[in-house]
N, C-alpha and C positions, 0 to 999 in steps of 0.2 A: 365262517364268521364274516358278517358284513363290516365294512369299514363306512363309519357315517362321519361327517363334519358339520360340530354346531354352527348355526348360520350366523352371521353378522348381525351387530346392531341396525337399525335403516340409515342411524347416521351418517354411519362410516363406511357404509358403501359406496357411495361415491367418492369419498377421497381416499381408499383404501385399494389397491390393485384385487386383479380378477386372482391371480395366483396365490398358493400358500402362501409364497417365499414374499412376494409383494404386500401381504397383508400384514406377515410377521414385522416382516421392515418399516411399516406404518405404527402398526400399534408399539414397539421400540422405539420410534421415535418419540411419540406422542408421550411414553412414559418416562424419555430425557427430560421432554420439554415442560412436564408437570414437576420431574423433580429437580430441575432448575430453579422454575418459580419458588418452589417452598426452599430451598435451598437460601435464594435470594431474597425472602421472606425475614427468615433468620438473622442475618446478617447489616446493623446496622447504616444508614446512607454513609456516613463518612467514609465508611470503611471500602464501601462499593467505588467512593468517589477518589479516594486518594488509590486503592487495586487501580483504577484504569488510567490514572496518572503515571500512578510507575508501570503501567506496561506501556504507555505511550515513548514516556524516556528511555528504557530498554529499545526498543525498535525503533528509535531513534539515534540511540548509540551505535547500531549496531546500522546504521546507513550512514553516520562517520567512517563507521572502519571499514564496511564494503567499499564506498565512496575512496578512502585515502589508498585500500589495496589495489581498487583499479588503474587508480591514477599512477599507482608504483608500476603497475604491468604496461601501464602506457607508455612511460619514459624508457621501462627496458627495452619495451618491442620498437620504439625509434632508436637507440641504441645502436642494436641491431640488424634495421634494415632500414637504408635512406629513404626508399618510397616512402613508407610508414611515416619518416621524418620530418620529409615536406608536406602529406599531408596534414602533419600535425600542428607546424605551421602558420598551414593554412586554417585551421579552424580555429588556433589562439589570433589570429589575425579578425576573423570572424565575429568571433568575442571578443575581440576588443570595438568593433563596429558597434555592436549591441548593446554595450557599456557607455560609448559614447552619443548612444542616442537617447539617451535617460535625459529626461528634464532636469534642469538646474534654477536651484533657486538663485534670482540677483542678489547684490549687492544690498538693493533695498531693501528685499524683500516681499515686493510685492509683483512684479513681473517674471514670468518663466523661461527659457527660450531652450532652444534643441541646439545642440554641439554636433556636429556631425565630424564624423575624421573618418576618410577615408587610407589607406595604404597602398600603396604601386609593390604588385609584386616584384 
């Protein structure tokens, strides 16, 4: 028994790999990407619009609490070991450099000027 393989459209041979496996992985893609469309087809704008709002605040919540859990691991490893300590230090020292070179508005309100503070270690 001969083993044949039906050939490809012309389309999709170029963007389609020379391999089975490469070709299957193309045409499963292509068939997500169709049933995405109709999927989103479906599915009224609001409801697309407020879905990528709360998955934006999700993933925003969730770089609070990674955000507040590192800063916990940062106090305990100064804690811990004085190097660590001074240089931490040093980098709130750093930040506050950076803080102080932020524009301020006057008094009047119509002139800006730059604050610089430096700190002596």
């Amino acid at each position: 028994m001969s083993e044949e393989q039906n050939p490809l459209p012309d389309e999709s041979m170029d963007e389609a790999g020379t391999t089975p496996l490469e070709q299957f992985i193309y045409h499963q893609r292509r068939g997500l990407e169709e049933f995405g469309k109709a999927m989103e087809s479906l599915l009224p704008p609001g409801f697309r619009e407020h879905t990528q709002a709360a998955g934006n605040e999700f993933a925003t919540g969730f770089r609070v609490l990674i955000d507040a859990a590192i800063d916990e691991i940062k106090k305990a490893s100064e804690m811990e070991d004085p190097a660590a300590r001074s240089a931490a230090e040093h980098e709130r020292q750093a930040h506050a450099n950076l803080t102080a070179d932020e524009d301020v508005e006057g008094a009047t309100g119509g002139t800006s000027r730059k604050i610089r503070v430096e700190l002596d270690d």
